[in-house]
C-alpha positions, -999 to +999 in steps of 0.1 A: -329-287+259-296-274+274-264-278+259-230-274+278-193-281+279-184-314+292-166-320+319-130-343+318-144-358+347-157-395+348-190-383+352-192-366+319-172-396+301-198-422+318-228-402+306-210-394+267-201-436+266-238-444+276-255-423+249-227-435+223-235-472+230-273-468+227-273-443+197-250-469+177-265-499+195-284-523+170-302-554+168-273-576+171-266-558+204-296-567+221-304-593+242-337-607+252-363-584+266-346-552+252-317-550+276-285-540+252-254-558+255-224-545+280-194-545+266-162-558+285-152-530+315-118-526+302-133-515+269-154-494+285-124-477+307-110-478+274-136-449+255-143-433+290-106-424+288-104-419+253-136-393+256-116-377+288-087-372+266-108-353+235-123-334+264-088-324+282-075-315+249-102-296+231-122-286+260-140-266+239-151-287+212-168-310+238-206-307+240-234-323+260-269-317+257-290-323+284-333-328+289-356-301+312-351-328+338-313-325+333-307-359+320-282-360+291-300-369+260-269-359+238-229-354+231-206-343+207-167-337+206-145-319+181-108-316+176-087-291+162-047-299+150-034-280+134-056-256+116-075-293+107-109-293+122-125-330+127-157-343+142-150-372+168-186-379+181-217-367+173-248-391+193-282-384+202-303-409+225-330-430+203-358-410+221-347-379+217-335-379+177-358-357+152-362-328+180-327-310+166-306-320+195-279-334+169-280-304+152-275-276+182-247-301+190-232-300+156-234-263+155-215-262+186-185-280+173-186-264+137-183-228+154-153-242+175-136-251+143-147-224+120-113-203+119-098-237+104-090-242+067-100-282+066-128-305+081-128-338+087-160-362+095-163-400+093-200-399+085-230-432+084-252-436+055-284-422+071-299-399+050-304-372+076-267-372+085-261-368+050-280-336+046-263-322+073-230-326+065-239-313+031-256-287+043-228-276+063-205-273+034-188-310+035-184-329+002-195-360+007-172-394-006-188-426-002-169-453+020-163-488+019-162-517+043-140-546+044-143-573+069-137-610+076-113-634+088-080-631+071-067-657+049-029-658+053-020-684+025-033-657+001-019-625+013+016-619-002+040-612+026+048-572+030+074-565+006+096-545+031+106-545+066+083-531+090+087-529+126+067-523+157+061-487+163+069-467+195+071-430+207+102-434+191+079-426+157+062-399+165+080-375+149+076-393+116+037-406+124+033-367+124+055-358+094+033-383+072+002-367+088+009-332+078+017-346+045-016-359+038-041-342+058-026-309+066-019-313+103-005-338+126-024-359+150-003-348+180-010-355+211-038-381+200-012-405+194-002-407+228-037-424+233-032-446+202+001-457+214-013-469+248-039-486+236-035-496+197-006-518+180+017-495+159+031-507+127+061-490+107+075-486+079+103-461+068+127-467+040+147-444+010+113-446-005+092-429+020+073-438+052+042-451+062+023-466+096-007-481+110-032-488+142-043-521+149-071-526+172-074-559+196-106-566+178-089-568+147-100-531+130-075-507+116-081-477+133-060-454+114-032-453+084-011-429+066+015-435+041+033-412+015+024-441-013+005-467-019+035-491-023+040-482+015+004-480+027-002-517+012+031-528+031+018-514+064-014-528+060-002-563+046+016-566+079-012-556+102-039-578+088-012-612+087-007-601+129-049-605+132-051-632+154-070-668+134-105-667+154-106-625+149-122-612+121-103-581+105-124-548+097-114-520+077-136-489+082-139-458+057-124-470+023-132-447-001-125-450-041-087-433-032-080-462-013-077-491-040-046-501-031-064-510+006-091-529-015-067-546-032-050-560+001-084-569+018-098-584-012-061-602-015-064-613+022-098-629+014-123-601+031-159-591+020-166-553+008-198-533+012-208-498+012-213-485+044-213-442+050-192-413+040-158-396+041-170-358+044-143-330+037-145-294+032-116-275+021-092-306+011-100-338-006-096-370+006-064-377+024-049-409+004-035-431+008-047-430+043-074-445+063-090-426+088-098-429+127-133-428+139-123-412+167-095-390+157-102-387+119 
């Protein structure tokens, strides 16, 4: 095995995108005969791009880990802003887990961020990823899930103004973020803001936004109070379109107010992964990005 910094080249984002989809690819992604499911080429311009941004920006935090034959078997990209460390991706081919390719990777990426005083990492529940965040000094939080289709007639309308967001916010979006988890998300929003629905609110009270994917998951919220984070939220799950079911990724027990809305808006909870932090606790009331933590 070989590991070396990716490229921000659409070679390098191809190869990163292919072993994402097939590390997290399931059985409800497969078709007959074994082939998995493509997804739609815009979303896949969509995380090419995304992965070429995390590359341009933290060039090195941006692994790849290729076979003797020179084949990439693995990937994993890090982010620092400031002095906050996260964990973006972190995938290892099917074939190729158990032979401690995730783990040269992760070491990688820890060593880019270890002069920072907070980590971020939107862990799953399998036990092995567990250990390893642990091991590498991460408490661990377990997260919730909330999905379904939303239920306007019992979800209380927001009770505030919000408005759709712009560049216009960015200022504030990264005021709130230093707020809660110690550094602002910077130049990620730039990528959010091309390619997310923004919703804000900012009153005497305080300020608060949030990301709405197409497919109907919040990708990322931050609020200075619950009152504000529910109001953001509130507004994003009435916009989900009828025939889209909402998710909300990475709920930890923080975050009741954002059970308290999806349960509200007539969602499902389950347990699904971990929060992992070293050196801070859980941002709240925020939600955090997969991508950008």
């Amino acid at each position: 095995m070989l590991l070396r910094p990716a490229q921000e080249t659409e070679e390098d984002a191809e190869a990163v995108r292919r072993i994402a989809e097939a590390s997290f690819a399931g059985p409800r992604d497969e078709r007959r005969h074994g082939v998995v499911a493509r997804y739609a080429p815009q979303v896949e311009a969509r995380r090419r791009e995304r992965i070429r941004h995390l590359t341009r920006t933290d060039p090195a935090g941006s692994w790849i880990a290729t076979d003797p034959a020179g084949r990439p078997v693995g990937a994993a990209q890090s982010l620092i802003r400031e002095g906050t460390w996260g964990l973006a991706l972190l995938v290892v081919l099917p074939e190729a887990q158990g032979k401690g390719v995730g783990t040269a990777l992760l070491e990688r990426t820890l060593h880019y961020g270890r002069a920072c005083l907070r980590g971020l990492v939107s862990s799953s529940g399998h036990p092995v990823a567990a250990r390893t965040y642990r091991k590498a000094g991460f408490d661990l939080h377990p997260a919730m899930r909330l999905h379904g289709t939303v239920d306007p007639a019992r979800l209380a309308d927001p009770d505030g103004p919000t408005v759709i967001g712009s560049a216009a916010h960015r200022d504030l979006m990264d005021s709130v973020d230093r707020r809660l988890r110690g550094g602002a998300h910077g130049v990620d929003h730039e990528y959010l803001l091309r390619h997310r629905r923004l919703y804000v609110s900012d009153d005497l009270a305080g300020s608060g936004y949030c990301y709405l994917r197409d497919d109907g998951r919040v990708e990322l919220l931050a609020a200075t109070s619950r009152r504000l984070a529910t109001r953001v939220l509130t507004a994003a799950l009435l916009s989900v379109p009828e025939n889209t079911r909402a998710r909300i990724h990475d709920v930890t027990a923080e975050q009741q107010w954002a059970l308290d809305v999806g349960l509200a808006a007539g969602l499902e909870v389950t347990t699904a992964g971990y929060v992992c932090v070293r050196g801070m606790r859980p941002p709240a009331p925020y939600i955090p990005s997969g991508g950008f933590l």
